[in-house]
NUZA-817340 format. One line per 4 residues: number of its first residue (from 1); for each residue x, y, z of N, C-alpha, C, O, CB. Coordinates in steps of 0.2 Angstrom, whole numbers, plus 2048, in hexadecimal, padded with zeros to 3 digits. Glycine has a CB too. Layout:
NUM> X Y Z X Y Z X Y Z X Y Z X Y Z | ...
END
This chain:
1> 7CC 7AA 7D7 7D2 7A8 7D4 7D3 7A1 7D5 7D2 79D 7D9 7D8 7AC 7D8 | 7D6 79E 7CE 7D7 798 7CE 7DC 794 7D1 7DD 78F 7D4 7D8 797 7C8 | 7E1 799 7CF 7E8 797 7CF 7EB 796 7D6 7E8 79A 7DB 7ED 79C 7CA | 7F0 792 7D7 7F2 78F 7DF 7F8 794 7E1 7FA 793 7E6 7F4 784 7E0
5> 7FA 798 7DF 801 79D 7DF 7FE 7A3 7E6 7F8 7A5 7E6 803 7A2 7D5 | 801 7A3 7E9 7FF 7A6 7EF 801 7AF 7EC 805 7B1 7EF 803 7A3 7F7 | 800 7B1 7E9 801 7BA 7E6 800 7B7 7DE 803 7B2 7DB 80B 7C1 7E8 | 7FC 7BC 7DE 7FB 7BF 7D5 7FF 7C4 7D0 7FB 7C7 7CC 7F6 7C3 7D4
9> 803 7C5 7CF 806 7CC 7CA 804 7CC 7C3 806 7C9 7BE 80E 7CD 7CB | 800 7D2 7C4 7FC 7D3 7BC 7FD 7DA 7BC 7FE 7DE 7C0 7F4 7D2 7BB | 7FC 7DA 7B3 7FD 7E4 7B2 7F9 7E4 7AE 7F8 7DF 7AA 804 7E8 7B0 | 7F6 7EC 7AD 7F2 7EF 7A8 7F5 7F4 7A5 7F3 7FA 7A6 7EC 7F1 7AB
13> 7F8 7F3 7A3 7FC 7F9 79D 800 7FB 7A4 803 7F6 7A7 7F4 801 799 | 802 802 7A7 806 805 7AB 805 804 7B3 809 806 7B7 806 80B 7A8 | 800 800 7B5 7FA 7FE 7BB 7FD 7F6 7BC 7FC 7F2 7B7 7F1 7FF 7BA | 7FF 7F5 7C2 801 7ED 7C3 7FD 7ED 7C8 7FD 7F2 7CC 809 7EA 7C5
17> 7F9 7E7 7CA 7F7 7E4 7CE 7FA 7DD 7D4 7FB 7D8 7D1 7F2 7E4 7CB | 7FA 7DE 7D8 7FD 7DB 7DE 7F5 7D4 7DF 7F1 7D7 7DB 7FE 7E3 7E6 | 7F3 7D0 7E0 7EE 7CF 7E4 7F2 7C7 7E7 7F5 7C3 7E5 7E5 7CE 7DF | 7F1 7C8 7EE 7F0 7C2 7F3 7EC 7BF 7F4 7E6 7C0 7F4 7F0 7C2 7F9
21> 7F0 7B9 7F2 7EA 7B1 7EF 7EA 7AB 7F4 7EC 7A6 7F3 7ED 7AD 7E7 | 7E8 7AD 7F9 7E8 7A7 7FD 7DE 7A8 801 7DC 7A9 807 7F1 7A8 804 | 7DB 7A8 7FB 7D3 7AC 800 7D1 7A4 802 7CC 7A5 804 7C9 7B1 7F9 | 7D2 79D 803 7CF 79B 808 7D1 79D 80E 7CE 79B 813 7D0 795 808
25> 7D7 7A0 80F 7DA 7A1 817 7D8 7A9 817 7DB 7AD 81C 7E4 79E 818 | 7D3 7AB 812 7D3 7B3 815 7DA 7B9 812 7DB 7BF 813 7D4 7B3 820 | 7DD 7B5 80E 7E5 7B6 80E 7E9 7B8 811 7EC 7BD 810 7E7 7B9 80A | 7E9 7B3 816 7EB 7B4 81C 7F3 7B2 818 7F3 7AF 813 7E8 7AF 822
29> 7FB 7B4 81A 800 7B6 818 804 7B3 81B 805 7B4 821 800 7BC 818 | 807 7AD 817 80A 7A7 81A 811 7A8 817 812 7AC 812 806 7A0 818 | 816 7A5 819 81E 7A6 815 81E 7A6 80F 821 7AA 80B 822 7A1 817 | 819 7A0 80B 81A 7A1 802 818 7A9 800 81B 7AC 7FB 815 79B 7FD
33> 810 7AA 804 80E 7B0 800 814 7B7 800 816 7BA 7FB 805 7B3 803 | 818 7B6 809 81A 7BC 809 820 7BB 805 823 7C0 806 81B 7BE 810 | 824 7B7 802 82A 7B7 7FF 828 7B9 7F6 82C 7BA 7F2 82E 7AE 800 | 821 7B7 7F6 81E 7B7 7EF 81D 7C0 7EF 81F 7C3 7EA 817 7B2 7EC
37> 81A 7C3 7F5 81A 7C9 7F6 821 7CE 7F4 821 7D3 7F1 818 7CA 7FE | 826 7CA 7F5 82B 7CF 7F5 82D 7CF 7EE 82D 7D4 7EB 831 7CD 7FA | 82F 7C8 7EB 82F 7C8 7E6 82D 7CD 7E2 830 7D2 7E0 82E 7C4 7E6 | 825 7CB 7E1 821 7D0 7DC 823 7D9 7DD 822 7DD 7D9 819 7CE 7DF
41> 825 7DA 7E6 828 7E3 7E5 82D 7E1 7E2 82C 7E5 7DD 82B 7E9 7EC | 832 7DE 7E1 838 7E1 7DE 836 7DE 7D7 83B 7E0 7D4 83F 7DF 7E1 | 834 7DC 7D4 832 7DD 7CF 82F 7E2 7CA 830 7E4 7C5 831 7DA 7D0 | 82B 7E3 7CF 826 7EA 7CE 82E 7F1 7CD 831 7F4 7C8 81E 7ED 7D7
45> 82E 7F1 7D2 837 7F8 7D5 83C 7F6 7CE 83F 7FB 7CB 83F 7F4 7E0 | 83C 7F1 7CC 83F 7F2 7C5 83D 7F3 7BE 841 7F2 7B9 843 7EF 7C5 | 836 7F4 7BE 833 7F5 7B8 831 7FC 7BA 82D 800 7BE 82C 7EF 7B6 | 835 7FD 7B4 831 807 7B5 82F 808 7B2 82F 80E 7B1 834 80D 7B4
49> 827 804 7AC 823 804 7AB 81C 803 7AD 817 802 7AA 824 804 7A9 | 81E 801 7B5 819 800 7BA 819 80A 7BC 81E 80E 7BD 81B 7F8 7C3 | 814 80A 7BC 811 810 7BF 80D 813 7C3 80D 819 7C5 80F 813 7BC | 809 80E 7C6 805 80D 7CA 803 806 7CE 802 800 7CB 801 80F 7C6
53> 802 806 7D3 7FF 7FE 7D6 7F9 7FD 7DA 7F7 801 7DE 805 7FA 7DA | 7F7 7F7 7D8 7F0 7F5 7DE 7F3 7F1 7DF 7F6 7ED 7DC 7E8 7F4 7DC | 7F1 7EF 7E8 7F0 7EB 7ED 7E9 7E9 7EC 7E5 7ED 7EB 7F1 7EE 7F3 | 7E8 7E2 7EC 7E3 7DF 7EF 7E2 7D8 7F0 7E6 7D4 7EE 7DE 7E0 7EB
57> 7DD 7D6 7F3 7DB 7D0 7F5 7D6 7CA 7F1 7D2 7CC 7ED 7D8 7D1 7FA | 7D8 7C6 7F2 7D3 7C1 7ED 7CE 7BE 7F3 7CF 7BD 7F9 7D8 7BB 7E9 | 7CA 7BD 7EF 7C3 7B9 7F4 7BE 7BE 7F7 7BB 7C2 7F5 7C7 7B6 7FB | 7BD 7BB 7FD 7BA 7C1 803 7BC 7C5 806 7B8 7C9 809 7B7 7C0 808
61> 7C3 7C5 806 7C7 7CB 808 7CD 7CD 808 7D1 7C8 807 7C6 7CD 80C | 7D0 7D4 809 7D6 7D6 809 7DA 7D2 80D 7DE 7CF 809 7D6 7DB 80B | 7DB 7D2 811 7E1 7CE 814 7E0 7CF 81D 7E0 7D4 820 7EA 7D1 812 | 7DE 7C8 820 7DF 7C7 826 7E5 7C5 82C 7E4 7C4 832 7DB 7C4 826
65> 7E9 7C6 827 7F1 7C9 82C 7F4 7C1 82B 7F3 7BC 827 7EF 7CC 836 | 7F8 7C1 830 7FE 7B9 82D 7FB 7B6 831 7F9 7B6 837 808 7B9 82F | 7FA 7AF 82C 7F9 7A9 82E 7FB 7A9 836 800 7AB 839 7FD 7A5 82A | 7F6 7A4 838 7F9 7A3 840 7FA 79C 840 7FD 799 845 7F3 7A6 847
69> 7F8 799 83B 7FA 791 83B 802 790 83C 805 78C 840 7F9 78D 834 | 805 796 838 80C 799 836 811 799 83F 816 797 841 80B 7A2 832 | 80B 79D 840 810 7A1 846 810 79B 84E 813 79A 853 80C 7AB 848 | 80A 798 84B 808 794 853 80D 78F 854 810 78E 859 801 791 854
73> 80E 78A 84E 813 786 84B 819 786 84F 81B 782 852 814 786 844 | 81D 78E 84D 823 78D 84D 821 795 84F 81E 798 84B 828 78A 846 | 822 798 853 81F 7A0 854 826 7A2 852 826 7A3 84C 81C 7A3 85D | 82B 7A2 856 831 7A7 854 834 7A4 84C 835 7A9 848 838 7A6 85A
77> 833 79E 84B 835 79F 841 831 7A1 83F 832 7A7 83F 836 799 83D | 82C 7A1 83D 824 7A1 83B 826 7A9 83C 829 7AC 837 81C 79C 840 | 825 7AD 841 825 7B3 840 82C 7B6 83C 82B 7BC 83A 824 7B6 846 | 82F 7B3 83B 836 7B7 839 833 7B3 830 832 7B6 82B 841 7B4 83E
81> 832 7AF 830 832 7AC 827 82B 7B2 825 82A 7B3 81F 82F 7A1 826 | 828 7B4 829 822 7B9 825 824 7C1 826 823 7C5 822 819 7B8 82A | 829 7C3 82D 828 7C9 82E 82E 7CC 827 82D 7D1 824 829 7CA 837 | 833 7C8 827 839 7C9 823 83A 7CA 81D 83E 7CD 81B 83D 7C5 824
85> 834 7C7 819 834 7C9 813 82E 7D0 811 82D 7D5 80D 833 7C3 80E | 82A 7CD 817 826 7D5 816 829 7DA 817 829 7DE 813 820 7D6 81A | 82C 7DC 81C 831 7E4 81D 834 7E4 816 835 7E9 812 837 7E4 824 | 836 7DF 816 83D 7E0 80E 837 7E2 80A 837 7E8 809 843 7D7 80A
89> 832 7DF 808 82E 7E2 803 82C 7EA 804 82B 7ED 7FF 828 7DE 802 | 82A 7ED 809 827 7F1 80B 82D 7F8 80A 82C 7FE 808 824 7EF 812 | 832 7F5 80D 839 7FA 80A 839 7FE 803 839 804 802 83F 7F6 809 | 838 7F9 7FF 839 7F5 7F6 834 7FB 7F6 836 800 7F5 836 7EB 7F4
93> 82E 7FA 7F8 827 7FD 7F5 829 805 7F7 828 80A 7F3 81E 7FA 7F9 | 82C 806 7FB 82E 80E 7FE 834 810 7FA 837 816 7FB 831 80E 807 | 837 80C 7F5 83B 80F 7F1 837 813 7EB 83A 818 7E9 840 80A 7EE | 831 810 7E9 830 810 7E2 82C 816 7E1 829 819 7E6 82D 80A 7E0
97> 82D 81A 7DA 827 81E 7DA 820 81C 7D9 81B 81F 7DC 828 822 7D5 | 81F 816 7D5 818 813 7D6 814 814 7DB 815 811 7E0 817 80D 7D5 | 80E 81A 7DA 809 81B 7E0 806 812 7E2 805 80E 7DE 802 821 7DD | 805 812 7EA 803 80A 7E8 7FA 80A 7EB 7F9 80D 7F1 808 802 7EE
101> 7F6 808 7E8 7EF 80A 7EB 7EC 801 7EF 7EF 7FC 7EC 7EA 80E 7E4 | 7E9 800 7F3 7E8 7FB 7F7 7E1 7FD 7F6 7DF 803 7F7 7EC 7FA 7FE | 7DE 7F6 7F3 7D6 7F6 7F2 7D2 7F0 7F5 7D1 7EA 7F2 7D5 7F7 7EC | 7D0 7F3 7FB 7CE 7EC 802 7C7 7EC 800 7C3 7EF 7FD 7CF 7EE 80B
105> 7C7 7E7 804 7BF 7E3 804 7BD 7DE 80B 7C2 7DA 80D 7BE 7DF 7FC | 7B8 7DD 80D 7BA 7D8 811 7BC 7DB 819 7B8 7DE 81D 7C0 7D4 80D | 7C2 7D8 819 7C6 7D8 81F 7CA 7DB 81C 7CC 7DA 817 7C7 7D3 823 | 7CE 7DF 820 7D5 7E3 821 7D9 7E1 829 7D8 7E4 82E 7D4 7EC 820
109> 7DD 7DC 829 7DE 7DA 832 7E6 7D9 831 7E8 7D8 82B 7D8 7D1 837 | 7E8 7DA 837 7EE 7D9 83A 7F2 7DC 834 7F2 7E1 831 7EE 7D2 83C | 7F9 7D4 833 7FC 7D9 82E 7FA 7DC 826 7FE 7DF 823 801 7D6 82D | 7F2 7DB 825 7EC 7DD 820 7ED 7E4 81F 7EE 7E8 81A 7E4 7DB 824
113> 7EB 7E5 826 7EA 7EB 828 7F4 7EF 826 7F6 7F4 823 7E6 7EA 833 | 7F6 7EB 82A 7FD 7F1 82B 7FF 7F1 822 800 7F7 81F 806 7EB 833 | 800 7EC 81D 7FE 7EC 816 7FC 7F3 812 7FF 7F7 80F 7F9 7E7 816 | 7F4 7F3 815 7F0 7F8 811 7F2 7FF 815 7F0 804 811 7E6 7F5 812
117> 7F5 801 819 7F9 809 81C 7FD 80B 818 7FE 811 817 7FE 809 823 | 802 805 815 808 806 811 807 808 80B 80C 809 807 80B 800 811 | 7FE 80A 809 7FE 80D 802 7FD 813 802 7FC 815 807 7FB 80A 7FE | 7FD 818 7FC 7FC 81D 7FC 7F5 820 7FD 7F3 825 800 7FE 81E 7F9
121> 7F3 81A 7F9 7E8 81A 7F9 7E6 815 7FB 7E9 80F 7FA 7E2 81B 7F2 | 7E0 816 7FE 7DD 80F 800 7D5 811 7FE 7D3 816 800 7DE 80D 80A | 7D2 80C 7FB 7CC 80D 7F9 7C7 806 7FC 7C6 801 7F8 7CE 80D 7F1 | 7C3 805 801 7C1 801 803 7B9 800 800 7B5 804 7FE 7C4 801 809
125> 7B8 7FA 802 7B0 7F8 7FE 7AA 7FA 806 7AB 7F8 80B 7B0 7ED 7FB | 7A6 7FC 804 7A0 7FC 809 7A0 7F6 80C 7A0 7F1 809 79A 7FD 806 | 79F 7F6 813 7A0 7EF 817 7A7 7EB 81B 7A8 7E7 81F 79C 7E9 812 | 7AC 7EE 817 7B5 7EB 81B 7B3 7EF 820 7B0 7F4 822 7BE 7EE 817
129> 7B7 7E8 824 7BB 7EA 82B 7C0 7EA 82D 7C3 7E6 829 7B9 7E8 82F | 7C5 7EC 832 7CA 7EF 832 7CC 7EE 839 7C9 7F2 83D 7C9 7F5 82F | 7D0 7EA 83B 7D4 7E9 843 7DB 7E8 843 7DC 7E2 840 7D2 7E4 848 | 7DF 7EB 844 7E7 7EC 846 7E9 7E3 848 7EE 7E0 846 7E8 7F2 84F
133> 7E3 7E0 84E 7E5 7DC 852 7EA 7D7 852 7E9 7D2 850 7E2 7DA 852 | 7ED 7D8 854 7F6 7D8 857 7F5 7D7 85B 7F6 7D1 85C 7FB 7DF 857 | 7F3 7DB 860 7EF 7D9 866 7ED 7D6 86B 7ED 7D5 871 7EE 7D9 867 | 7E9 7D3 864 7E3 7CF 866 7E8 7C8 869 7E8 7C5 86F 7DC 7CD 85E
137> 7ED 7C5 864 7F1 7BF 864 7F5 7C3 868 7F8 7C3 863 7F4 7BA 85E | 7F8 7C6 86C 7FD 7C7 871 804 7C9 86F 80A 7C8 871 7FE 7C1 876 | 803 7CD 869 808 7CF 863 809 7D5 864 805 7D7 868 807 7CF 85C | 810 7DA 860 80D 7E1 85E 80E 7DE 858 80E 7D8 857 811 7E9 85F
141> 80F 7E7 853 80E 7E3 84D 813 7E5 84A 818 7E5 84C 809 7E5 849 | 812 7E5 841 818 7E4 83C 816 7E7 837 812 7EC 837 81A 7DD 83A | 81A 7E4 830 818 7EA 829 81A 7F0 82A 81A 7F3 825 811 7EA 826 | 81A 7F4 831 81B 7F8 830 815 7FD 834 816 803 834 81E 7F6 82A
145> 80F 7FA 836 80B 7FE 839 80C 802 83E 808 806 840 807 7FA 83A | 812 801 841 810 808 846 818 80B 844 81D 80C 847 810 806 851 | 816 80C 83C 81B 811 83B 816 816 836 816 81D 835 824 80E 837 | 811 811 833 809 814 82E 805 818 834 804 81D 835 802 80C 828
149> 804 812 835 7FC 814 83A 7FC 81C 83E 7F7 820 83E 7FC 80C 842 | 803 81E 842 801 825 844 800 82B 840 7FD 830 841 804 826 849 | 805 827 83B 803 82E 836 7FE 82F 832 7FD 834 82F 808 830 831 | 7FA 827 831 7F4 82A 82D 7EE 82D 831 7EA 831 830 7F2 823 828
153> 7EF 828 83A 7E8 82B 83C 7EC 830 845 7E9 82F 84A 7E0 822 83D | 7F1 832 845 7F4 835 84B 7F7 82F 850 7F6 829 84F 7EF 83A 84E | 7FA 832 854 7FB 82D 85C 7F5 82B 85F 7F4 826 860 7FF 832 863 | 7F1 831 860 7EE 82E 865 7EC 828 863 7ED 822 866 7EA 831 868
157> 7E5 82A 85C 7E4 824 859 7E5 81F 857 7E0 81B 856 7E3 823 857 | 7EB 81E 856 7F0 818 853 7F0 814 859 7EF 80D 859 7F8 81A 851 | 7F1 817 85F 7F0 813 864 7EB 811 868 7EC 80E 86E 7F3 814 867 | 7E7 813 867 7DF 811 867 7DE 809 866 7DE 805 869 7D9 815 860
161> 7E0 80B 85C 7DF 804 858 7E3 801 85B 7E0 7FD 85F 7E0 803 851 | 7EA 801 85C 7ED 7F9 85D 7EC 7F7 864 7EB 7F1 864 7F5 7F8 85D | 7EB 7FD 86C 7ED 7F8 86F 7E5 7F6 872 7E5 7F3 878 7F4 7F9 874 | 7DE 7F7 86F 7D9 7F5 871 7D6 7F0 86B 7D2 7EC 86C 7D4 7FB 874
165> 7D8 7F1 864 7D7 7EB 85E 7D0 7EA 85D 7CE 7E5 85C 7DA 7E4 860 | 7CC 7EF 85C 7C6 7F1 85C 7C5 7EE 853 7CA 7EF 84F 7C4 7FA 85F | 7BF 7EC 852 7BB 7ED 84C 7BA 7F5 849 7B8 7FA 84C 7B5 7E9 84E | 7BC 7F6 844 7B9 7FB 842 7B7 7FB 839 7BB 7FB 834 7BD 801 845
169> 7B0 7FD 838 7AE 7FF 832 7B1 803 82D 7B4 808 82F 7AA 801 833 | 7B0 801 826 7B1 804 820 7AF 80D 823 7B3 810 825 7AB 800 819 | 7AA 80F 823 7A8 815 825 7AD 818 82B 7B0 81D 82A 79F 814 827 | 7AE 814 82F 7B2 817 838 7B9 817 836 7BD 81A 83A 7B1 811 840
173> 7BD 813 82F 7C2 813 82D 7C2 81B 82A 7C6 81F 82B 7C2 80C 829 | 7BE 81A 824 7C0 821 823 7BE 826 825 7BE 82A 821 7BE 821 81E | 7BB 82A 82B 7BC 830 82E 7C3 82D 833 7C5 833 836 7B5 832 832 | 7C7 82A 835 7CC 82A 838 7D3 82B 834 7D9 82E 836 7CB 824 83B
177> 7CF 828 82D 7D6 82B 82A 7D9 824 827 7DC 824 822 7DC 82F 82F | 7D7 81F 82A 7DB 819 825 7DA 818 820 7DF 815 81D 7DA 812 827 | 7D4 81A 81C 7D3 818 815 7D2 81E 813 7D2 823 817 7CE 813 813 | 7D1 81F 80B 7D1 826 808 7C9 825 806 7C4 82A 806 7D7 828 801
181> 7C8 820 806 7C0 822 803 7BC 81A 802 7C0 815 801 7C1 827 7F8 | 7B5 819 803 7B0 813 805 7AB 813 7FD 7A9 818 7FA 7A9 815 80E | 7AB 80D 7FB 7A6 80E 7F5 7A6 807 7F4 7A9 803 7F6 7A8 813 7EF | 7A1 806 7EF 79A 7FF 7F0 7A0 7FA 7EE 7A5 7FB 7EA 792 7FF 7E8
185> 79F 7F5 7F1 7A3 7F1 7EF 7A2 7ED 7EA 7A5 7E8 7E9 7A5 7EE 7F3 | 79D 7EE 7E5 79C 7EE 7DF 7A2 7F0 7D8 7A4 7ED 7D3 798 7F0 7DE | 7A2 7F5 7DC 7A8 7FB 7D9 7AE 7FC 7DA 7B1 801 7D7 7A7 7FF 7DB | 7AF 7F8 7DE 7B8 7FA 7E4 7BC 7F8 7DD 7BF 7FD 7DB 7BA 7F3 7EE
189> 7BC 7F3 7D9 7C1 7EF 7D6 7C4 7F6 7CE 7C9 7F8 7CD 7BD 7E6 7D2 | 7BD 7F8 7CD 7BC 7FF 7C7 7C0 805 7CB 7C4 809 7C9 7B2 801 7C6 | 7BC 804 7D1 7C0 80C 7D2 7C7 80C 7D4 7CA 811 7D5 7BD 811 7D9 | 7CA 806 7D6 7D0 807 7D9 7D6 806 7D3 7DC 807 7D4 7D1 801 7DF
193> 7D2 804 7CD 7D6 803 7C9 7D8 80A 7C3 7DE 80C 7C0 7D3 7FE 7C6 | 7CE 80E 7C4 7D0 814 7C1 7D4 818 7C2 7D8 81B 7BE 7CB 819 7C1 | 7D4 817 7CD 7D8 81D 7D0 7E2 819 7CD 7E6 81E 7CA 7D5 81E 7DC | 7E4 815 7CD 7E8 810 7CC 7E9 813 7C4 7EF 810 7C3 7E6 809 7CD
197> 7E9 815 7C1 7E7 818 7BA 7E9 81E 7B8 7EC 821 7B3 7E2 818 7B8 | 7E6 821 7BD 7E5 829 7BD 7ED 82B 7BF 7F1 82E 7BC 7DD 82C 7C5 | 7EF 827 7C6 7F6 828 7C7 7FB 826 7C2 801 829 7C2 7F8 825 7CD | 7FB 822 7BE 800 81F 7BA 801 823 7B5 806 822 7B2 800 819 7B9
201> 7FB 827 7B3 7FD 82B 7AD 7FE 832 7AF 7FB 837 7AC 7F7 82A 7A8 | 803 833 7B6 805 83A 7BB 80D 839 7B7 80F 835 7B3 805 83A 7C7 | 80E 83E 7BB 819 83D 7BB 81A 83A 7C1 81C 83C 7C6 81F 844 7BD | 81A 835 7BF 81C 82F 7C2 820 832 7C9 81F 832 7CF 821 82B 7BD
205> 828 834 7C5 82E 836 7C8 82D 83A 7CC 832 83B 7D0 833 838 7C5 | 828 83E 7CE 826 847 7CF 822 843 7D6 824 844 7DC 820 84D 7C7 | 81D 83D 7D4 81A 83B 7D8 81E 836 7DE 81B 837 7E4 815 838 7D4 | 822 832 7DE 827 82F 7E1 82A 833 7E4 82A 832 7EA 82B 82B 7DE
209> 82D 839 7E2 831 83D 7E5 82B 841 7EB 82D 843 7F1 834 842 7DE | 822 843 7EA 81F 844 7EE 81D 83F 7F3 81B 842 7F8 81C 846 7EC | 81C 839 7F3 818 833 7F8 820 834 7FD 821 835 803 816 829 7F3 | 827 833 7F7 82D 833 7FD 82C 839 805 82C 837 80B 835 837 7F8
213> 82B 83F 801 82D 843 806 824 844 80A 824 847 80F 831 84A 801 | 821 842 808 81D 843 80D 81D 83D 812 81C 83D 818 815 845 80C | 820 837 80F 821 832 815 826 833 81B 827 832 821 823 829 811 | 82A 837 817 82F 83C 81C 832 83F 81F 838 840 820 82F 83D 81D
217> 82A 843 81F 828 849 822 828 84B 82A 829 850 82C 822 84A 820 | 827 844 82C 828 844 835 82F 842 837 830 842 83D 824 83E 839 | 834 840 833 83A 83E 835 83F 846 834 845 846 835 83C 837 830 | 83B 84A 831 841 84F 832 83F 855 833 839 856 834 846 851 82C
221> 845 859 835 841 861 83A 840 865 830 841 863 82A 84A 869 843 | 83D 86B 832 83B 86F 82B 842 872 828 841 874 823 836 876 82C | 846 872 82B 84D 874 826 850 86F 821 853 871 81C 852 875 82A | 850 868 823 851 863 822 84B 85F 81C 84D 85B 818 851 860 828
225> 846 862 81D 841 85F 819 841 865 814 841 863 80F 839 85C 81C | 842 86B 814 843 870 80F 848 86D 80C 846 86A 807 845 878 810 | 84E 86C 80D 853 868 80A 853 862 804 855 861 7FE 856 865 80F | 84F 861 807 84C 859 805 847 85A 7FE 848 857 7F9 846 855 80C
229> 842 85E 801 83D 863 7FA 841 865 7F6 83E 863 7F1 838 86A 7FC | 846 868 7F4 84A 86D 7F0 84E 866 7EC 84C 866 7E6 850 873 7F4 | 852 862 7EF 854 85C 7EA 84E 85A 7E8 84E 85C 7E2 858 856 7ED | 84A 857 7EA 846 854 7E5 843 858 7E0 841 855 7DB 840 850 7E9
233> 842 860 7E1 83E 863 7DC 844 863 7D8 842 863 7D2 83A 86A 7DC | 84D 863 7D7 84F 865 7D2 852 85C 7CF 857 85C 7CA 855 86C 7D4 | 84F 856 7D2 850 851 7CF 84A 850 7C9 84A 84D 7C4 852 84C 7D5 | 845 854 7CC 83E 854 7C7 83F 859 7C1 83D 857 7BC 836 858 7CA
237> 843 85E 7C2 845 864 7BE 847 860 7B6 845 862 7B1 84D 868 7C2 | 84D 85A 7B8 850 859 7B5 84B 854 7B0 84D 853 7AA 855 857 7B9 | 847 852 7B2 841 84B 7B0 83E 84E 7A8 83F 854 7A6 838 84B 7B8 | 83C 84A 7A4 837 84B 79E 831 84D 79F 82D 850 79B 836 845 79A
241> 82E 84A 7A6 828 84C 7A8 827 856 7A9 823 85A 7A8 829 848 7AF | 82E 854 7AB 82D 85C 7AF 82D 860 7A7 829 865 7A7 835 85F 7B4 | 82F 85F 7A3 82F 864 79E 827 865 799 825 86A 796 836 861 799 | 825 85D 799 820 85B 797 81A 861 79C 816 865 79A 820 852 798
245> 81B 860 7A2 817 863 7A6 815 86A 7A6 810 86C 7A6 818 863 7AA | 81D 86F 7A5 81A 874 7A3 819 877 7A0 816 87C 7A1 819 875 7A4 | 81B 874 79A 81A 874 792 812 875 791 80F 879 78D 81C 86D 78F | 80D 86D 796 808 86E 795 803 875 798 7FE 878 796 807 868 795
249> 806 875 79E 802 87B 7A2 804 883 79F 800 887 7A0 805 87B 7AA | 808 883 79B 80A 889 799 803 88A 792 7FF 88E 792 814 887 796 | 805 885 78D 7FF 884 789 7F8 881 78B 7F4 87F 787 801 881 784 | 7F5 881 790 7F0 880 794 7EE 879 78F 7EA 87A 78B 7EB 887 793
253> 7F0 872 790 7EF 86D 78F 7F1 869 793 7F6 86B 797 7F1 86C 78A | 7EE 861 795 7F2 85C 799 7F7 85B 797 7F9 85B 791 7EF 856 799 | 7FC 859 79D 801 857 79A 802 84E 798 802 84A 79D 807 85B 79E | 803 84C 793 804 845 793 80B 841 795 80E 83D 791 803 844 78D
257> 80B 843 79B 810 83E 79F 813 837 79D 811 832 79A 80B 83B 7A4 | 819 837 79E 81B 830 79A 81E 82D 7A2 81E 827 7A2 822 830 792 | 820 831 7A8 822 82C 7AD 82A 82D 7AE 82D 82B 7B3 81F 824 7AA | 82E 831 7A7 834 831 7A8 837 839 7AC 83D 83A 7AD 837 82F 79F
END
């Protein structure tokens, strides 16, 4: 990447791409990138012809967590000028239906790591590595990680990773559950875009209404989340999608989704 703008926002037809642009520092995530971070969600949250999103990194890797030039300087500003627009972004992203897929490489660390939880897929290249470390600098963490992390890989394990901040491999990532799937990192940019593709041309609405309720799914007892299931199916009821859908299943055809 040429350009000196610390985040990218690019789209391919209904698929917007995210990429952090700071690869001399690892993109490591300093106040401009994280205010350019927020920006770019809400931008995305009010195009509802974003359907889909990738996360990624520029350079050698995904993201090695926030600058510490940032935090050492001025630790209590420094952390509030990075921590503060990233939660507000992370909110933003939990509004939208756009499935968001995060396609790592490299390193995934600190707030890297708490970042790539927050998506729905994660598709990592053969050879990433992967540490919470929070820790390691005498931190907990942020973005939102110890609200992702137990539900993607349980308690116990969640607290494995943060409070010993171990290295762990592409391969040891995915039997724990952090990522959905390891492939050549020749390939990572192709597949994350097919899979990024593949969602955008779903019901959108149908699909937002599902990422909602399984994120949750731990905050309410089963009467509550029945409740919760029943509105959302009769807000889909109401959708073009929905009609489209089973219109097409009825006549044994795809149905061609428009997202409304």
């Amino acid at each position: 990447m040429t350009t000196d703008l610390p985040l990218l926002l690019e789209c391919d037809g209904a698929v917007a791409s995210i990429c952090f642009n700071r690869p001399s520092a690892l993109n490591a995530i300093d106040p401009p990138m994280a205010r350019a971070f927020l920006s770019a969600v809400r931008q995305l949250a009010a195009d509802r012809s974003v359907r889909a999103v990738i996360m990624r990194g520029a350079g050698k890797g995904f993201m090695a967590g926030g600058d510490l030039a940032v935090l050492s300087a001025d630790p209590q500003r420094g952390a509030a000028e990075l921590i503060e627009p990233l939660h507000e972004a992370i909110r933003v992203l939990d509004t939208m239906n756009a499935p968001l897929v995060a396609q790592v490489h490299g390193v995934a660390a600190g707030a890297g790591l708490s970042l790539m939880l927050q998506a729905d897929f994660v598709l990592a290249a053969i050879g990433t590595r992967f540490n919470l470390a929070y820790a390691n600098i005498g931190a907990s963490c942020d973005v939102g990680a110890s609200w992702a992390l137990p539900r993607r890989v349980g308690l116990r394990r969640a607290l494995e990773i943060a409070l010993l901040s171990d290295t762990h491999d592409a391969d040891a990532a995915e039997r724990m559950g952090l990522i959905n799937r390891v492939v050549p990192a020749a390939e990572l940019g192709a597949e994350a875009l097919a899979l990024a593709h593949r969602l955008a041309s779903g019901p959108t609405l149908a699909l937002g209404h599902l990422r909602r309720l399984m994120r949750s799914s731990h905050d309410r007892d089963l009467a509550s989340q029945l409740d919760a299931e029943a509105a959302a199916f009769q807000v889909c009821t109401a959708s073009n999608d929905f009609r489209i859908g089973v219109d097409a299943f009825r006549s044994r055809k795809t149905p061609p989704f428009t997202g409304r």
